[in-house]
C-alpha positions as CSV (number, residue, x, y, z in Angstrom):
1,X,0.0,0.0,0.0
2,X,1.2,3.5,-0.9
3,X,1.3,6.7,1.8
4,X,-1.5,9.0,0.2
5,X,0.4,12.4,-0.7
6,X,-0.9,14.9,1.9
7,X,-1.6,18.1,0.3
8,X,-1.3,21.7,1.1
9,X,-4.5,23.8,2.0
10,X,-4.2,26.9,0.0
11,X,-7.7,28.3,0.9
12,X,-6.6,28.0,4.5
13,X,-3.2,29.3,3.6
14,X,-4.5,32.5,2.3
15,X,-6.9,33.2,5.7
16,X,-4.2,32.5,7.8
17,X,-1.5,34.2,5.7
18,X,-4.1,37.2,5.8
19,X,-5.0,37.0,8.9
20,X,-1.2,37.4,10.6
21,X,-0.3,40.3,8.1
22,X,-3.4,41.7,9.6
23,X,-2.2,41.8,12.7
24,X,1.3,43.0,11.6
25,X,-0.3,46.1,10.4
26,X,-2.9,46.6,13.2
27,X,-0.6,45.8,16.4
28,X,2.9,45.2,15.0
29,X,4.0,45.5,18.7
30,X,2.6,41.7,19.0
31,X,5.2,38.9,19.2
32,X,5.5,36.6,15.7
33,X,7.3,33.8,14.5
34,X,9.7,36.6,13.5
35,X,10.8,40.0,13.9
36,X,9.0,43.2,13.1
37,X,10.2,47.1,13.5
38,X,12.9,49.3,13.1
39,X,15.2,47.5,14.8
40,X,15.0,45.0,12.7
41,X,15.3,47.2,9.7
42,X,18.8,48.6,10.8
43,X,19.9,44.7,11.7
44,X,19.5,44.0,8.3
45,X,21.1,47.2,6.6
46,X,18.4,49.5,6.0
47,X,20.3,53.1,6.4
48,X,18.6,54.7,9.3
49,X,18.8,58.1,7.2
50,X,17.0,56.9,4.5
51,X,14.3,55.4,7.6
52,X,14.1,58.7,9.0
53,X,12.4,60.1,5.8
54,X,9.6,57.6,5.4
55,X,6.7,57.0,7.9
56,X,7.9,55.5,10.9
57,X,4.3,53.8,11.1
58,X,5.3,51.6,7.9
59,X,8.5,50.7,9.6
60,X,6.4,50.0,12.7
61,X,4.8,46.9,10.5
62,X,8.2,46.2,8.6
63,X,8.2,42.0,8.8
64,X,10.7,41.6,5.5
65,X,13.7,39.5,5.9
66,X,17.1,41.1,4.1
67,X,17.9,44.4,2.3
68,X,18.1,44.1,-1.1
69,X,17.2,47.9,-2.2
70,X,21.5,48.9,-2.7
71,X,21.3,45.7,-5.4
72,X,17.7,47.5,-7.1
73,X,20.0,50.6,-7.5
74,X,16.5,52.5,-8.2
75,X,17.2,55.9,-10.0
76,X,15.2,58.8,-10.8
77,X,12.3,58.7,-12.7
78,X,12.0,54.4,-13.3
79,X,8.9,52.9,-12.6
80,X,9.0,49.7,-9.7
81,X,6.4,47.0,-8.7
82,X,6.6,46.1,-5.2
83,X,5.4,42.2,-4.3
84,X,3.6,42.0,-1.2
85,X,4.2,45.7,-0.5
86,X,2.9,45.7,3.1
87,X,2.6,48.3,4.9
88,X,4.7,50.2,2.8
89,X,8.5,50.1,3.7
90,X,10.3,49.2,0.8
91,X,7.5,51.5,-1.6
92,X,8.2,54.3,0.7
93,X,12.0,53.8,0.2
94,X,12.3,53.1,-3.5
95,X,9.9,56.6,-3.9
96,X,12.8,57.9,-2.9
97,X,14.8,56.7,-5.5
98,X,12.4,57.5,-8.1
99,X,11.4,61.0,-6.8
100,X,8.4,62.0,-7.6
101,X,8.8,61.7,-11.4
102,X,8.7,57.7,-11.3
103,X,6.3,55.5,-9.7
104,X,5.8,52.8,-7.4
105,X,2.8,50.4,-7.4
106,X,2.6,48.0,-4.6
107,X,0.3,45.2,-4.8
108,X,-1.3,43.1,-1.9
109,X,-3.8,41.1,-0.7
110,X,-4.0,41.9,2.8
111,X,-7.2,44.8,3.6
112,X,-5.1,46.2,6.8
113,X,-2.0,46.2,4.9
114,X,-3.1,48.1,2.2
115,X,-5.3,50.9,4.2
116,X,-2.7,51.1,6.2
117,X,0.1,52.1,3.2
118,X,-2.6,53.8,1.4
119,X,-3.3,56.2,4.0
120,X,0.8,56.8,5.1
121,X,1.0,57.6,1.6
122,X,-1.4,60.2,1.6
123,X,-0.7,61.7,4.9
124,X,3.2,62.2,4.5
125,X,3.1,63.1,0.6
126,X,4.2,60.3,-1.5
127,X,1.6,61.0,-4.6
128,X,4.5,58.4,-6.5
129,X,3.3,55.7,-4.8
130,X,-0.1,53.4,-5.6
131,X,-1.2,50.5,-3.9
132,X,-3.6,47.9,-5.5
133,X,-5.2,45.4,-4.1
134,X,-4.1,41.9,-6.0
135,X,-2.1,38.4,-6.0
136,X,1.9,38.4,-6.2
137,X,1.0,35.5,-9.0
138,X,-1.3,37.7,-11.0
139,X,-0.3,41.7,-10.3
140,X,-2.7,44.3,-11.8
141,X,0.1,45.6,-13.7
142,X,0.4,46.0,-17.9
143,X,3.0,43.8,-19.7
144,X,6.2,45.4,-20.4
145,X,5.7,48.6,-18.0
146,X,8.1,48.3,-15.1
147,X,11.8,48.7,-14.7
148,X,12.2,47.3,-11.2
149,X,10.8,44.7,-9.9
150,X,11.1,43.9,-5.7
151,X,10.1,41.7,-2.9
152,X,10.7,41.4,0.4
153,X,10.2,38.2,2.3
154,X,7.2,37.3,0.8
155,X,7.6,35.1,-2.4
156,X,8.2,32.0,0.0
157,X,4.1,32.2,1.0
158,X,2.9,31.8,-2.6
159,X,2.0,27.8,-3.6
160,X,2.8,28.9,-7.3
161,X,6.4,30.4,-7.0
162,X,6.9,30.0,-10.8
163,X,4.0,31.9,-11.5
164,X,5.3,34.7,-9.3
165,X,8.5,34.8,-11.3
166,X,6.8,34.6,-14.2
167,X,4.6,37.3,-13.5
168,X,7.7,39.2,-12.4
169,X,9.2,38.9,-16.0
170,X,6.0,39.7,-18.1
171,X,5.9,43.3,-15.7
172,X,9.1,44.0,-16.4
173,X,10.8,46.0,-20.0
174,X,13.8,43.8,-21.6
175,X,16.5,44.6,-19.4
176,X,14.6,45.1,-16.8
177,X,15.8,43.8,-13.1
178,X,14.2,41.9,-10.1
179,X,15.6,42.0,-6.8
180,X,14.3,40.8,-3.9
181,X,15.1,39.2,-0.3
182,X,13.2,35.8,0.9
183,X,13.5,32.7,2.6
184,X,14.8,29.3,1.1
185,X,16.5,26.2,2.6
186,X,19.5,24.1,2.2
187,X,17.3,20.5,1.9
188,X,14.5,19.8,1.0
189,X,11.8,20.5,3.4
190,X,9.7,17.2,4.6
191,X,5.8,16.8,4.1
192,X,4.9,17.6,7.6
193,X,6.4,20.9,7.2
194,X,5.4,21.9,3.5
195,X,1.2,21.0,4.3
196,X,1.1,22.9,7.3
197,X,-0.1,26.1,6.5
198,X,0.7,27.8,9.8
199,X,4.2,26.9,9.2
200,X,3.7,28.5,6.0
201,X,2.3,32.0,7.1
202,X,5.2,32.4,9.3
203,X,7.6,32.1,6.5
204,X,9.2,28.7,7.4
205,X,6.4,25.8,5.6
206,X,6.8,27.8,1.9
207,X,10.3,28.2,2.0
208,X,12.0,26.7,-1.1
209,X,15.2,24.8,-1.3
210,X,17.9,27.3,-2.8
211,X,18.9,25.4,-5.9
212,X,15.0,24.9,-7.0
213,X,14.8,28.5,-6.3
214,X,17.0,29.6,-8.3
215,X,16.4,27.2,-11.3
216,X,12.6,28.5,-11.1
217,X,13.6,31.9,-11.4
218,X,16.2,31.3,-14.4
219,X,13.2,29.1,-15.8
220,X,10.7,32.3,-16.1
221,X,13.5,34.6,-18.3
222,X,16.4,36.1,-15.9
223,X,19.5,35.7,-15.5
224,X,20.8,36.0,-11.7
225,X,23.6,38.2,-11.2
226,X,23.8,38.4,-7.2
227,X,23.1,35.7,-4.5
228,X,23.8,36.6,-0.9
229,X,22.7,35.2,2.6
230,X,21.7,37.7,4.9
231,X,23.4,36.4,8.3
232,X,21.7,38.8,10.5
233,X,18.0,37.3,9.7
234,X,16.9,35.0,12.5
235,X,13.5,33.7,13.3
236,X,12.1,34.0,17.5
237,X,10.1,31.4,17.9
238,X,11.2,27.9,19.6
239,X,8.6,26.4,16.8
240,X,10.7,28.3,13.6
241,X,14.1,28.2,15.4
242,X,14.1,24.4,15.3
243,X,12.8,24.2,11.6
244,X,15.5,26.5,10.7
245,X,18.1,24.8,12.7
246,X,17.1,21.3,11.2
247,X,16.5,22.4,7.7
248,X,19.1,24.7,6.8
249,X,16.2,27.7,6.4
250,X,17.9,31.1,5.7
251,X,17.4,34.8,4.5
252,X,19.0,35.5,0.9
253,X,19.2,38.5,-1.1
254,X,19.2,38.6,-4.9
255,X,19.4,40.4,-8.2
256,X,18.2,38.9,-11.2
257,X,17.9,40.9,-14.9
258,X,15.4,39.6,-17.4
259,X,16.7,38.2,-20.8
């Protein structure tokens, strides 16, 4: 007799995935699988003068796992899709880069993430930046309109990571670049981990092992060009400590340009 092949619950992946981001917009002073805050920003390698000119309620909700944004090397004027923008950090920091003669569309699915972002925007004066409400697999974006595309610890929650990449490549002009910071692991993680959605909301269950990773982000048109681990990441829990112990689970950094 064969094992039946347990599968993952993506309906209940989604509500819990929305329900935790909920609460990392709403009370980001809560404890999580992992870190939230400014602290954490600066950990990683954010520039705190570059944090002190963005709303320090979006860096309040800040749950990403690496910094990424000196690989994006964002310049005036370009236009950049954020994945799973949040509550705005990474938007608020590449409107920077563009001033206010590019633009920066953030996309997600959470309600509290995106009132949240929406309303920073308009209250500190970021009229470059637009967030929609939509899937990391299918963006509301037009083909062919975006220079940079960016991530930031979110890609591991998606069941269909080669649909994210691919969606990532038809946004993007021919040249264009992806970079991004996430969460992937040295093996192969086992079934008990991969179909347990709460493992997967807090950024351990989804993770994907590296050389898969990278094979499914050549596979949708890029060519990587930068692959770093970001040392200072660490999960808190006992639950996501052990899994990242035992699995080899990790924070990268990346920067991919599309063929």
């Amino acid at each position: 007799m064969t094992t039946p092949t347990r599968q993952l619950d993506t309906t209940e992946l989604e509500q819990r995935v929305k329900r935790m981001y909920e609460e990392v917009a709403l009370e980001p002073e809560r404890e999580f699988h992992f870190e939230t805050g400014r602290p954490l920003c600066e950990r990683l390698g954010y520039p705190p003068t570059d944090l002190d000119q963005i709303p320090a309620a979006a860096i309040d909700s800040f749950a990403g796992v690496g910094y990424f944004l000196d690989l994006a090397a964002i310049t005036a004027g370009e236009t950049v899709l954020d994945l799973g923008s949040g509550s705005g950090t990474d938007s608020f920091l590449a409107a920077l880069a563009t001033g206010t003669g590019g633009r920066v569309i953030g996309v997600d699915m959470t309600a509290a993430q995106l009132a949240k972002s929406r309303d920073l925007a308009a209250q500190h004066g970021f009229p470059q930046t637009e967030f929609r409400e939509g899937y990391i697999e299918t963006p509301p974006i037009d083909d062919a309109s975006v220079d940079c595309v960016i991530s930031n610890g979110v890609i591991n929650l998606s069941a269909d990571k080669p649909a994210v990449f691919a969606a990532a490549a038809r946004s993007l002009r021919p040249g264009g670049r992806l970079a991004l910071s996430d969460i992937v692991t040295a093996t192969q993680l086992p079934e008990g981990v991969t179909c347990d959605a709460s493992l997967w909301a807090a950024c351990i269950g989804g993770a994907m092992q590296h050389d898969g990773y990278r094979e499914a982000i050549e596979a949708a048109g890029f060519q990587i060009e930068t692959w770093r681990e970001n040392t200072e990441y660490r999960f808190v829990s006992d639950q996501a400590d052990n899994a990242t112990q035992k699995y080899g689970v990790t924070s990268i950094s990346l920067l991919a340009r599309r063929r």
